[in-house]
C-alpha positions in Angstrom: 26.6 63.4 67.3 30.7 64.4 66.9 32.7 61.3 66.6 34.7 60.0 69.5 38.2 59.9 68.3 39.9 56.8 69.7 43.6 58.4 68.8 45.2 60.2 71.4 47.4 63.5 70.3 50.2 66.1 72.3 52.0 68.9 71.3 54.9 70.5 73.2 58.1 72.1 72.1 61.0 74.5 72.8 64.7 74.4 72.6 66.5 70.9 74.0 66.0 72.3 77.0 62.7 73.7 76.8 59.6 72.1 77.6 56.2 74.7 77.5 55.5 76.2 74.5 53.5 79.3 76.0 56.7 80.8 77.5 58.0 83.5 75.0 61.0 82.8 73.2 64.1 84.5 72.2 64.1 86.3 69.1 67.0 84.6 67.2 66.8 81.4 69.2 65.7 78.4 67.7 61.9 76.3 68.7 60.9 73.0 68.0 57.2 71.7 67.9 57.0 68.2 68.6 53.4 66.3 67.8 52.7 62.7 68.9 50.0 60.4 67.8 49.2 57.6 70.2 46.8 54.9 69.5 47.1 54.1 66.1 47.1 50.7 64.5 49.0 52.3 60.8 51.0 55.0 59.7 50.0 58.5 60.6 49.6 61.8 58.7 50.5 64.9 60.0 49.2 68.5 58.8 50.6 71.6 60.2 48.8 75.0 59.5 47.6 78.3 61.3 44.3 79.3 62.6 44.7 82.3 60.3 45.3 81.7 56.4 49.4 82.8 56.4 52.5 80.7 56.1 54.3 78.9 59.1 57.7 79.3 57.7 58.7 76.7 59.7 60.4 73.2 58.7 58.9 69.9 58.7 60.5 66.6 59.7 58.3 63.4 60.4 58.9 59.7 61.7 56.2 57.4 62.2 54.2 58.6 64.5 56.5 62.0 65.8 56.7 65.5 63.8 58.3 68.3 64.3 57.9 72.1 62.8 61.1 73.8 63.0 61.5 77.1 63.4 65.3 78.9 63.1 66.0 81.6 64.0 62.9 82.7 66.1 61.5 86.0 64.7 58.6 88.6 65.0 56.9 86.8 61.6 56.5 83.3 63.8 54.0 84.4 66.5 50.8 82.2 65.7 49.1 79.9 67.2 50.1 76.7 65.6 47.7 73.5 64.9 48.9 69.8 64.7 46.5 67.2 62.6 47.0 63.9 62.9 45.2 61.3 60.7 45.3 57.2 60.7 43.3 54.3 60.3 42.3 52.0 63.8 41.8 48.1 62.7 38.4 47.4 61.5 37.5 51.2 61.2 37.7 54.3 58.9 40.2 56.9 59.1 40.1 59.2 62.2 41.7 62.6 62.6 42.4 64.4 65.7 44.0 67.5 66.3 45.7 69.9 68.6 47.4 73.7 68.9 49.5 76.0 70.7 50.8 79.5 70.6 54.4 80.7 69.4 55.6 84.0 71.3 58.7 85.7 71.0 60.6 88.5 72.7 63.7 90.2 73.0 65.5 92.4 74.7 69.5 92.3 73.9 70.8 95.2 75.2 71.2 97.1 78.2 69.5 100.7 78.6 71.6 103.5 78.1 71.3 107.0 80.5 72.1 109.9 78.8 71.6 114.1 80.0 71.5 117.2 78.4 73.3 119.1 80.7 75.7 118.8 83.9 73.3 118.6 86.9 73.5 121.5 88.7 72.4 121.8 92.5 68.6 122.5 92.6 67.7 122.7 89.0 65.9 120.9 87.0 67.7 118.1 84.6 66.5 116.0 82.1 67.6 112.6 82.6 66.9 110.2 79.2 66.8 106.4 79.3 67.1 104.8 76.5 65.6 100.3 75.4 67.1 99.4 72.4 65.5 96.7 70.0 63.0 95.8 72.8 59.5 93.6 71.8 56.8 93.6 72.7 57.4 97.1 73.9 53.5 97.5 74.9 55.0 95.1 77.9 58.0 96.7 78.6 57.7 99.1 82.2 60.8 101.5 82.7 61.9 101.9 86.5 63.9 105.0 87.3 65.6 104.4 90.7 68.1 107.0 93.1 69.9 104.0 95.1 67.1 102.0 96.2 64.4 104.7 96.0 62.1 104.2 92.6 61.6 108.2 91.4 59.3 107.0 88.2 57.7 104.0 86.9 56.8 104.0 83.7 54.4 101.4 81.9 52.2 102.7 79.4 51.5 100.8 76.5 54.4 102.2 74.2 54.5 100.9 70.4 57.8 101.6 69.3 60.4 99.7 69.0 63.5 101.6 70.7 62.1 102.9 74.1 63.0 105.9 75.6 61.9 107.5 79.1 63.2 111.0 80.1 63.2 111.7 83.5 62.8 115.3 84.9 64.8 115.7 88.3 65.9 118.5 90.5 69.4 117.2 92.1 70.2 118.0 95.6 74.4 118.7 96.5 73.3 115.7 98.7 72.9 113.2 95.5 76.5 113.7 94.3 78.2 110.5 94.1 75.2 108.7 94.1 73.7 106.0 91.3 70.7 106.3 89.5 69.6 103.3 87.7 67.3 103.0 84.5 66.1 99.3 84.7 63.8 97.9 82.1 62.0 95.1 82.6 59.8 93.1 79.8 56.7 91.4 81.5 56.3 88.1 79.0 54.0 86.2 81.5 55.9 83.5 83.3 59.2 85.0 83.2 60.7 88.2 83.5 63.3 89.7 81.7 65.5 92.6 83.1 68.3 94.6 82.1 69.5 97.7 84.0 72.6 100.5 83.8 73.5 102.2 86.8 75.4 105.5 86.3 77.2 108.0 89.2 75.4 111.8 89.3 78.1 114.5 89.6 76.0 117.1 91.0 77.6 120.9 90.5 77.3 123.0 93.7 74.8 125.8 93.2 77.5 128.3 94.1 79.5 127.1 91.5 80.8 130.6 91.1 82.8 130.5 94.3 85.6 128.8 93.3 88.0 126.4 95.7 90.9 125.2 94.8 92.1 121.7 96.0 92.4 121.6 100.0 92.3 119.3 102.9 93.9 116.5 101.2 94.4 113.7 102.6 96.7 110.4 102.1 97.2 106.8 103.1 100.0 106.3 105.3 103.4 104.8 104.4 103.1 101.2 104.1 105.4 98.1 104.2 104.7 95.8 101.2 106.5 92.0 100.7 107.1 91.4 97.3 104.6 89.4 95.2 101.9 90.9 97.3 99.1 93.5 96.5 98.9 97.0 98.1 96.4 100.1 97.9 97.4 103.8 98.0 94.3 106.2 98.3 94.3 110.3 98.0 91.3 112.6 98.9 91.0 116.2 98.7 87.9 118.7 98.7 87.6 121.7 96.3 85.1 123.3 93.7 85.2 122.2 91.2 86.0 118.4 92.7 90.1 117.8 91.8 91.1 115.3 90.0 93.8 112.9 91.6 96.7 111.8 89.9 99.4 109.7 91.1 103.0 110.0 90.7 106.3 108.2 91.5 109.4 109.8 91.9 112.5 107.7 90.8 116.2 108.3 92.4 116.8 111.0 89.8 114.3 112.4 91.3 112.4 112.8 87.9 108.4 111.6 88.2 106.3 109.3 86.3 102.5 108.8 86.3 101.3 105.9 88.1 97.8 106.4 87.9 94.1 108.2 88.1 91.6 108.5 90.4 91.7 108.6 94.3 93.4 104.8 94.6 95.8 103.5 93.3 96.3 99.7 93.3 99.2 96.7 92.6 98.3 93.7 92.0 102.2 92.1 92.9 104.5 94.7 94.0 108.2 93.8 93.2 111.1 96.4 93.8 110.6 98.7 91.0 107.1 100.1 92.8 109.1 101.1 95.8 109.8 104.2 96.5 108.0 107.7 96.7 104.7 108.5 95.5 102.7 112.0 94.9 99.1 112.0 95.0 98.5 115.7 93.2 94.9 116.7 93.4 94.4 119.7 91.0 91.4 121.7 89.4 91.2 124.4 87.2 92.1 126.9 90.1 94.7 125.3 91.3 96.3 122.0 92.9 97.8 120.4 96.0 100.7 117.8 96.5 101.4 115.2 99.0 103.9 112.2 99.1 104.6 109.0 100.8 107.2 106.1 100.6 105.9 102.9 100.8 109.5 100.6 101.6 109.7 96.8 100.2 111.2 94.2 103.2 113.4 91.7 102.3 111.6 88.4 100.9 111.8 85.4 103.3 115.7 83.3 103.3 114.4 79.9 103.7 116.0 77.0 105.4 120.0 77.8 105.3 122.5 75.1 106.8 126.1 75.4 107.6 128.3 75.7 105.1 125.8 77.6 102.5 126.6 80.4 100.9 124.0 83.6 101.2 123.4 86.9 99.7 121.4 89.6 101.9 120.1 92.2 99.9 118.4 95.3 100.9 116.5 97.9 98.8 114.6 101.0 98.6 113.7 103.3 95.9 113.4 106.3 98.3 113.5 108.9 96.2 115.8 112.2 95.9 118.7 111.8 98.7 117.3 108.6 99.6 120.1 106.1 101.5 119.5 102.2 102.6 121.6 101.0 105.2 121.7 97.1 106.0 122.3 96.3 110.0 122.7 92.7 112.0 120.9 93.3 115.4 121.8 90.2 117.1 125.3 88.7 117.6 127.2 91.5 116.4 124.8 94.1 118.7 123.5 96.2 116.5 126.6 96.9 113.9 126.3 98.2 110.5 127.3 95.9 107.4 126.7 97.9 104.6 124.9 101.1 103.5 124.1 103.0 100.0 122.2 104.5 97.9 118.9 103.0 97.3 120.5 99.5 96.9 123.2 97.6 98.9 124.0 93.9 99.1 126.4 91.1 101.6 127.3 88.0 100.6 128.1 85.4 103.5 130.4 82.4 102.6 130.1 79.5 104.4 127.2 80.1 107.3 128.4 79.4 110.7 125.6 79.9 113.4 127.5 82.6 114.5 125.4 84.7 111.2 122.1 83.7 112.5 120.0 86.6 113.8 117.8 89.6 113.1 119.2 91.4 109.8 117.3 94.9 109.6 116.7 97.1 106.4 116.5 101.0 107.2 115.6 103.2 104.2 115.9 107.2 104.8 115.5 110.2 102.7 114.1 113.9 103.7 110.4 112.4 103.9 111.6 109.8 107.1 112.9 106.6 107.9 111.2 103.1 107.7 112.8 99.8 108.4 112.1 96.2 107.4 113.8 92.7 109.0 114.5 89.2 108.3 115.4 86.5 110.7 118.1 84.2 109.2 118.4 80.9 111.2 121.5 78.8 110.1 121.0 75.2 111.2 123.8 72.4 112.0 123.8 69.5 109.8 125.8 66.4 112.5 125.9 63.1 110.9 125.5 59.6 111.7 128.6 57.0 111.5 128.9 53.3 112.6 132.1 52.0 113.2 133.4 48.1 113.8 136.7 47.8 115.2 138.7 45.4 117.1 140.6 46.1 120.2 143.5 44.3 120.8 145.6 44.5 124.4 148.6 45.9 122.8 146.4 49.4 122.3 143.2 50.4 122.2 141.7 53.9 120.6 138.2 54.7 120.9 136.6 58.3 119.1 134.0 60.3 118.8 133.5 62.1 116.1 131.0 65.0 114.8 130.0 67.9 112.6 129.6 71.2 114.3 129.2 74.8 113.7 128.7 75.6 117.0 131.1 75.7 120.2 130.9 71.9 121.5 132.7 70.4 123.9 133.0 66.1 124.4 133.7 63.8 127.3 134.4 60.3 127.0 133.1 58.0 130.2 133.7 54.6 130.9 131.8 53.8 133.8 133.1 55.9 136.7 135.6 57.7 134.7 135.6 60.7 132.6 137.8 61.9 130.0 137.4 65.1 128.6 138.6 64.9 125.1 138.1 69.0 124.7 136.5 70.5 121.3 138.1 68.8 118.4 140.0 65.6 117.1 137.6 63.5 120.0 140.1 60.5 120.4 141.0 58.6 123.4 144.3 56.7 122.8 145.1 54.0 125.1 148.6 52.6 124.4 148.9 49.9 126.8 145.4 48.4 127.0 144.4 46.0 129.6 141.5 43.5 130.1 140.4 46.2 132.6 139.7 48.8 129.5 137.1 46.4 128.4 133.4 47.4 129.2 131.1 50.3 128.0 132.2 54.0 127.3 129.9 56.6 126.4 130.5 59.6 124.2 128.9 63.0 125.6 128.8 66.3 123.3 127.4 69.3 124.5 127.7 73.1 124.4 125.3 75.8 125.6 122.4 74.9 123.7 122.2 71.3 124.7 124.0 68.1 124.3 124.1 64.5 122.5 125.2 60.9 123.7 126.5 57.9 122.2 127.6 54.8 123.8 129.8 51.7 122.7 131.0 48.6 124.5 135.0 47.6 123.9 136.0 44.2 124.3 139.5 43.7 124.8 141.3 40.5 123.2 143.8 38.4 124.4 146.1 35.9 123.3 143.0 33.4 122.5 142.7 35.4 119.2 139.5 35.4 120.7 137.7 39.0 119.5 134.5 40.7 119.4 133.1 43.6 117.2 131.9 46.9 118.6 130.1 49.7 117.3 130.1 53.0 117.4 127.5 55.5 116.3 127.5 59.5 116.6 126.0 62.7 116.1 122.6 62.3 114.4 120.9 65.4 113.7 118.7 67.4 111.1 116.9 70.6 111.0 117.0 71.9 114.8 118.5 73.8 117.3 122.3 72.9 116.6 123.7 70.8 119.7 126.3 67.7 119.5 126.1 65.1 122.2 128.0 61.6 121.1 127.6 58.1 122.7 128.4 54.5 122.3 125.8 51.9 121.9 126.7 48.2 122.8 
């Protein structure tokens, strides 16, 4: 009977990745066979060959008891089916051989299909539609799906032998199908996995009565739009005629000259900035005629940040409105609706040392024979008080005691020491006492205030007498950031 090998031998392969060998391959990729001998007590001896008499052309590399045959790049010539010998000597017997195989497959298919026609469809006649499969193996397996949107029209999977594969398909378009896709998608059936490619192409469909010419009509055109700067906007055009127009965009600068912006029914920025305001044609046009429309898409004024009293700040408003076009720059609230400045296409104020008197609603209009659009910013101008500690000593010869602050807005401050009130009125807070007695001594508080709201501080004097006896005070006032301006001083003990 056969002898009973006691050496164990497995083959498997494919790229680093790869691990069975009976999935096809890439043509142009590389494959590695790997063989391994198990139970062996001395060195191993690999053969490699075919089960029919040809050449591997493959490389060989072997270490005790691995080897690999190599094969880069992958082509048609390497599909075999590919045996592994191994032969050693176990302790105590003779040599023993064992042996293995597996099969080498490759396919490709690199490129998409390409859709060609001979004609322009033409409503309710038939078209031939050609599909072509470049470089395609094994293209026996390949199977051709023709497809209107989701709908397959032909399926085709007959055992074809060439190498570049081409399916025609014979249709009779509908006006319905203009504007629709048809897809050629070819698919390679290697087994396990599947490879597709597809190309999906638009059919423009010619009306059958293509001798009843339109020209462009019932256009129609996005609205005018408001755009920041930095961000994106769309501008879309449609009109119907026969044959179907095509759209083209222009943009009118203040000279009233125009430039093309662009093809096809939209028209899209990315980041507007000032130069792409203005107004825009959309002219759709055939060979019998064409039609015009326009819109003015205005830019608003980008955001001011945070201002504080005392900055300096330049408003600027503009428009590119076209032919007569005229910007005018207005301040709705705290000066009621008055006009600052106006121009042509571009005008500017510059506003030295905010008060919160400038804070408001600031309002862009742009005008020109199309209409009028307006844009607005809200400028707030905040108060900046400060904080201030003070030691002093009070003596009874005199005694002064402020308050100070920073603000831009109307304020008003009162100085109390317990049931008495001074009103110290809006600037140069001092109370001078110029005969001071131990009845000045105690707590005084410092109130600021105005229509928004108000602030306190509060301090404790301590009057000194002949003893030479004294004691420190302190005073702190105004503290504020970044609000709703207000002052409001007092003392703290």
């Amino acid at each position: 009977g056969p002898l009973k090998m006691p050496i164990k031998l497995g083959i498997f392969g494919g790229k680093v990745a790869r691990a069975r060998v009976e999935d096809c391959s890439p043509i142009g990729d590389s494959l590695v066979l790997t063989c391994k001998a198990s139970g062996c007590a001395e060195a191993v001896t690999f053969t490699w060959s075919s089960l029919i008499d040809r050449s591997l052309y493959g490389k060989t590399e072997t270490n005790g008891t691995v080897s690999l045959q190599i094969f880069n790049p992958l082509g048609i010539h390497h599909i075999n089916t590919v045996v592994c010998k191994a032969t050693c000597r176990t302790k105590g017997e003779d040599k023993q051989n064992a042996q293995t195989s597996t099969k080498v497959n490759v396919y490709a298919l690199p490129k998409d299909p390409t859709i060609s026609r001979s004609d322009l469809l033409t409503e309710g006649q038939e078209s031939n539609l050609t599909c072509t499969v470049p470089d395609v193996y094994p293209a026996k397996r390949l199977i051709i799906e023709w497809l209107l949107g989701d709908e397959v029209l032909l399926k085709q999977d007959e055992h074809l032998e060439v190498q570049t594969v081409t399916s025609v398909l014979k249709y009779r378009p509908t006006a319905q199908n203009n504007g629709q896709n048809v897809t050629c998608r070819a698919t390679l059936d290697i087994g396990i996995d599947k490879r597709t490619r597809e190309t999906v192409v638009s059919m423009t469909v010619q009306c059958k009565c293509i001798s009843v010419k339109n020209s462009p009509r019932n256009i129609i055109i996005s609205e005018n739009t408001q755009v920041k700067i930095g961000d994106g906007f769309t501008l879309t055009c449609h009109a119907e005629g026969n044959p179907e127009p095509t759209v083209l965009w222009r943009k009118l600068d203040q000279d009233g000259r125009s430039v093309v912006a662009g093809e096809g029914a939209t028209l899209l920025v990315e980041e507007a900035s000032w130069s792409h305001g203005g107004e825009y044609e959309c002219v759709a046009h055939n060979f019998v005629g064409n039609l015009t429309a326009h819109m003015t898409p205005v830019l608003y004024l980008s955001p001011s940040g945070e201002l504080k009293a005392g900055d300096s700040v330049t408003i600027t408003c503009q428009s590119e409105s076209g032919p007569q076009g005229r910007v005018a720059l207005c301040q709705l609230t705290g000066s009621q609706g008055a006009e600052l400045q106006s121009n042509q296409g571009h005008t500017s104020i510059t506003v030295q040392s905010l008060t919160a008197r400038d804070s408001g609603l600031y309002e862009c209009q742009a005008t020109n024979p199309y209409g009028k659009q307006t844009s607005s910013i809200n400028i707030t101008v905040f108060d900046e008080l400060y904080t201030e500690t003070q030691r002093t000593t009070a003596t009874v010869a005199s005694m002064t005691v402020q308050c100070k602050y920073i603000s831009v807005k109307s304020c008003s401050i009162i100085l109390i020491r317990q049931c008495f009130k001074y009103n110290l009125g809006r600037k140069g807070a001092t109370l001078l006492v110029e005969e001071a007695s131990w009845s000045h001594g105690g707590e005084y508080e410092c109130v600021a205030h105005n229509f928004v709201g108000n602030l306190t501080a509060h301090m404790t004097v301590n009057v000194q007498g002949e003893s030479n006896e004294s004691q420190l005070y302190q005073l702190v006032v105004c503290s504020y950031k970044r609000y709703i301006p207000f002052c409001k001083v007092k003392n703290m003990s």
